[in-house]
N, C-alpha and C positions, 0 to 999 in steps of 0.2 A: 504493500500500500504506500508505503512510504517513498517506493522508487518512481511509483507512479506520478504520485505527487510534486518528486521532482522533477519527474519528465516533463510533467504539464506546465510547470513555474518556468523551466527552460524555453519550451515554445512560446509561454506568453512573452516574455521577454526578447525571445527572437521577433515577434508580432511586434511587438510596441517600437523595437529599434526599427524596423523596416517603417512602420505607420510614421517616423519620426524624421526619420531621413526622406520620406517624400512628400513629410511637410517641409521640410527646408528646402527640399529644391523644387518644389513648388512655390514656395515663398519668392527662393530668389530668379527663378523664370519670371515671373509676373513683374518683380522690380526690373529687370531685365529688358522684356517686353514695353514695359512703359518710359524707359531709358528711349530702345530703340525707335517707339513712337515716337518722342518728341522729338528727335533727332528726324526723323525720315519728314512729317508733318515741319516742323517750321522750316525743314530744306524745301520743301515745295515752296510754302509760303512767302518764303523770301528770297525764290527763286537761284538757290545754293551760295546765296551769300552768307550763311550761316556758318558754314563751312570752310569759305574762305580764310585764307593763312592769318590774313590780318584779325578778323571775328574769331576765329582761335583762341590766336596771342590775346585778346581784351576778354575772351571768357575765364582764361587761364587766372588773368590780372583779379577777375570780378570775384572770382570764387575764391580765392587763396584765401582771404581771410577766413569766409566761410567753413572752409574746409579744416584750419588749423584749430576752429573753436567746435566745429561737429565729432571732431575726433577725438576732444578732451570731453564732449558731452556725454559721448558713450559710458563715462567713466561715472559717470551723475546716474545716467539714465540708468544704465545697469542695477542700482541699489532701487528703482524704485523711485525715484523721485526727479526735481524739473530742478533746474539753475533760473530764476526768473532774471537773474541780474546780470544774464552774461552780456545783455547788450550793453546797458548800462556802465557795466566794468569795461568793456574793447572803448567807449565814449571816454569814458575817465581816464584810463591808461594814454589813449591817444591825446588826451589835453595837456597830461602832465607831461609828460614825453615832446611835445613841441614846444612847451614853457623852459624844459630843461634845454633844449637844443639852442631856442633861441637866446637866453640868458645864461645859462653855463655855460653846457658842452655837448657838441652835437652828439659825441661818441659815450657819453652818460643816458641819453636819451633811450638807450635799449635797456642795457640793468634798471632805470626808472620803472618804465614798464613793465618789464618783468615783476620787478618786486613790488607795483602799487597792486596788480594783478594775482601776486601768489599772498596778499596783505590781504585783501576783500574773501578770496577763496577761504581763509585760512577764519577770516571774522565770522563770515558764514556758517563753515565745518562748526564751530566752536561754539556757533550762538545754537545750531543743534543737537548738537550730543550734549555739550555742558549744561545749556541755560532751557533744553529741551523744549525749545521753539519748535513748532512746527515747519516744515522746510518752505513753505508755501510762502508763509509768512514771513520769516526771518530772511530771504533773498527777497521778496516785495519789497519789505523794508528797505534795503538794501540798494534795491532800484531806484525807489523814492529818493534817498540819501547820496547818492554819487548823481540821479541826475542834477539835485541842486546843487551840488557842488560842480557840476560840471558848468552851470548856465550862470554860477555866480565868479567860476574863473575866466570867461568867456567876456567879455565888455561889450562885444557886437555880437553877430551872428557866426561868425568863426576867426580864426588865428591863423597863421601862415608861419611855416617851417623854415628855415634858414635857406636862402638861392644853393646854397654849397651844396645840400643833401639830396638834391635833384639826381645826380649821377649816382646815388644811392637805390634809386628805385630801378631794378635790372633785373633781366628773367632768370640770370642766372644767379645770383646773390640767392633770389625765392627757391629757384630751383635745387639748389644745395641744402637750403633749409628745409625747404617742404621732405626733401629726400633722409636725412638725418631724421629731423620729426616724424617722419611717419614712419620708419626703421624702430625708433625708441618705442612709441607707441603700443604698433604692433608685438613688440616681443615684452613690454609689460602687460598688455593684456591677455594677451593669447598663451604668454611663455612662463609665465611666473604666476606665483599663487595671488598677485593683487588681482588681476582679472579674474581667477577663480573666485576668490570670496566677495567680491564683489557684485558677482553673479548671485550667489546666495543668500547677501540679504534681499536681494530684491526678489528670490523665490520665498523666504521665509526668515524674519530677520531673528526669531526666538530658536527655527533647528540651526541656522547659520552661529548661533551663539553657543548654542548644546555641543557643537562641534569645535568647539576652540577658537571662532571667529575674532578678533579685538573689534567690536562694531564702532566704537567713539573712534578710533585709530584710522579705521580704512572708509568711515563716512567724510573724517577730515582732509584723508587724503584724497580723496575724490574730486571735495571742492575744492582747494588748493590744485589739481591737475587742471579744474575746471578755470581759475582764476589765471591760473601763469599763462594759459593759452590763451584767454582773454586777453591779458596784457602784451603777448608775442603778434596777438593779430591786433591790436592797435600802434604798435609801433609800424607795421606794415602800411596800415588805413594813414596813418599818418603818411607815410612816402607815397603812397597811390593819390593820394586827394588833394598833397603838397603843404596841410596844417590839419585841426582839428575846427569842429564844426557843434553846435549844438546838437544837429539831428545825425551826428557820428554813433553807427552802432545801433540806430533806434531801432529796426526792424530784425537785426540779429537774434535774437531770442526765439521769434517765431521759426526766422527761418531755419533755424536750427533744427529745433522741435519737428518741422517740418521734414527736413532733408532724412533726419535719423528714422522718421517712421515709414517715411516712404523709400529708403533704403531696406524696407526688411523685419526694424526690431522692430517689439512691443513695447507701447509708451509707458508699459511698470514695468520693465527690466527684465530682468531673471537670465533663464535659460538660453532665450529667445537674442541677448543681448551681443554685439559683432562690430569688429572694428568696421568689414566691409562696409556696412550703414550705412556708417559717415560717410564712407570712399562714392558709393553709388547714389545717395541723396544730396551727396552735394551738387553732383553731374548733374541730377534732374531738377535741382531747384535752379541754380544756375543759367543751364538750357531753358528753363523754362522764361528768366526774369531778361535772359538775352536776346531769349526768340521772340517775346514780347515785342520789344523795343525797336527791332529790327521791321518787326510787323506792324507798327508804327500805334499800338497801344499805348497810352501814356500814363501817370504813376496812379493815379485813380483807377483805372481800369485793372493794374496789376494788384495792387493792393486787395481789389475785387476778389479775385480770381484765386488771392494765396490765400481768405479769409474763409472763401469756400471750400477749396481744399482743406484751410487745418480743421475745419469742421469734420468733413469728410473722412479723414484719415483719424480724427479723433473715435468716430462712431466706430469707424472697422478695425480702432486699434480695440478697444471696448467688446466689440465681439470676438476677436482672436482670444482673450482673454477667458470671453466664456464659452470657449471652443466651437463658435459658432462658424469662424473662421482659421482660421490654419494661423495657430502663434508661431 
C-alpha cells in the first residue's frame, strides 16, 4: 500500500511539473507574441520607420532608464509588494545630481545619485520592517516627500547640467553599463539565495520565515536595490534631457509596474517572479510609447492608452493569481 502510495505522489508530481512548465511557456509565448505584434503593427503604421537605424538608437536612449529601474523592480515585486516612489526617487536623484554637477563637481554627480537613491531605498526598507508601515503607505509617503523636495529645489520648471557633460551622454558609456548591470542582476537573482528568498516571501512570508528567511534583512535589501537603480537611472535622465525637470520621472512608477507585468510576472510576486520581465516589458512599453509618437498620437492620447492597459493587466494579473489564468 504504501508503494502505491508513492507511486501515485510521484506521478502527481511529475503532473504538476509538466502543468507548470507549460504555464511558463505559455506565459512567455503570449509576452512574446504581443512583443512581436507591436513590432510588426507600428512597422506598418509608420511605414518601417520604426525600424529604422536612427528610431532604434532613440528607442535604445528612451528605454535605458526604464529598463535599469524594471530590473531592480523585480526585486520589490518579487516579495509581494509595489515601490510607489520609484518615480519620485529617479526625479530627486536627477535634481540632486545636476545641482552637484553644476556647483561642485560634475564627476561627484554619479556617487550623489547613487547614494541619495540607495538613502530613500534604505528609509523605505526601514520604515517597513522597523516602524511596520505598511509598504503602500510608507513609499506614498515617500512620493509625496521627494516630490516637494524636488519642486522646492527646482526655482522654475527645470535646471540645466553643465555644457561639458554633453559628451557624456554616449551609447557606448550606456552600453557598458547596461551590460555590467544587467550581468550583476541577473546572477543575484537567478544565482544566489537573495532571488530565492525573495521569491518566498512573496509566496508566503510566515513559511519563508519557518524556513530560516531574515524577512527585515532581505525586505530592506530589496528596496535599497530598488533605490540605487532609481538613482543610476536619474543620473542617466539627467545626461538624456541635459538637466533635471519637475515632471523628471513622473510616469516611471506606472510604467514600470506596467512593463514587469506585461513581461510575464505576477503583480504579488512569488514563484511567478523573472529577471526576463523586466528585459521583455521594457521592449513592449517602450515600442509601444515610441510607436505612438511616431504614429503621431500625442501625450494625452498615450497616457490614455497606458491607463487602460495598467487597468487591464491589473484584472489579468488578479486572475492569474486565482488561477483563472496561467500565473
Amino acid at each position: 500500500m504504501s508503494k502505491v502510495n508513492e507511486t501515485n505522489s510521484a506521478v502527481n508530481d511529475i503532473k504538476a511539473e509538466r502543468k507548470a512548465g507549460i504555464r511558463r511557456l505559455l506565459s512567455n509565448s503570449i509576452t512574446l507574441l504581443g512583443l512581436i505584434f507591436l513590432v510588426v503593427f507600428f512597422g506598418i503604421v509608420t511605414k518601417g520607420n520604426l525600424l529604422s537605424a536612427k528610431n532604434l538608437s532613440l528607442i535604445f536612449k528612451q528605454g535605458y532608464a526604464l529598463l535599469l529601474v524594471t530590473l531592480a523592480g523585480v526585486f520589490v515585486m518579487s516579495t509581494g509588494n509595489l515601490d510607489f516612489s520609484l518615480g519620485a526617487t529617479v526625479g530627486f536623484s536627477c535634481v540632486c545630481a545636476t545641482l552637484t554637477a553644476t556647483y561642485i563637481s560634475p564627476a561627484l554627480s554619479i556617487p550623489v545619485a547613487v547614494l541619495v537613491g540607495l538613502a530613500v531605498g534604505l528609509i523605505n526598507g526601514i520604515s517597513i520592517t522597523k516602524f511596520k508601515l505598511p509598504s503602500f503607505i510608507a513609499c506614498l509617503c515617500m512620493l509625496f516627500i521627494l516630490t516637494a523636495a524636488t519642486q522646492s529645489l527646482i526655482t522654475g520648471s527645470s535646471i540645466m547640467m553643465p555644457v561639458s557633460m554633453i559628451k557624456w551622454e554616449t551609447n557606448l558609456l550606456k552600453g557598458i553599463v547596461a551590460v555590467i548591470y544587467l550581468a550583476v542582476m541577473i546572477v543575484m537573482f537567478n544565482y544566489t539565495k537573495v532571488g530565492k528568498q525573495l521569491k518566498s516571501l512573496g509566496v508566503s512570508i510566515e513559511a519563508a520565515r519557518q524556513s530560516g528567511v531574515n524577512i527585515d534583512r532581505m525586505m530592506i535589501l530589496a528596496y535599497v536595490i530598488s533605490g540605487v537603480a532609481a538613482g543610476i537611472a536619474g543620473f542617466f535622465m539627467m545626461l538624456r534631457t541635459g538637466g533635471a525637470a519637475t515632471t523628471t520621472g513622473q510616469t516611471m512608477t506606472t510604467d514600470v509596474i506596467v512593463a514587469i507585468v506585461f513581461g510575464g510576472m505576477s503583480i504579488s510576486g512569488g514563484a511567478s517572479s523573472k529577471i526576463s520581465a523586466a528585459i521583455l516589458g521594457t521592449l513592449i512599453v517602450t515600442i509601444l510609447n515610441n510607436g505612438m509618437v511616431l504614429a503621431g498620437y500625442g501625450g494625452d492620447a498615450q497616457q490614455l492608452v497606458k491607463g487602460i492597459l495598467f487597468l487591464a493587466i491589473i484584472a489579468v494579473s488578479m486572475k492569474r493569481d486565482s488561477n483563472v489564468i496561467v500565473k
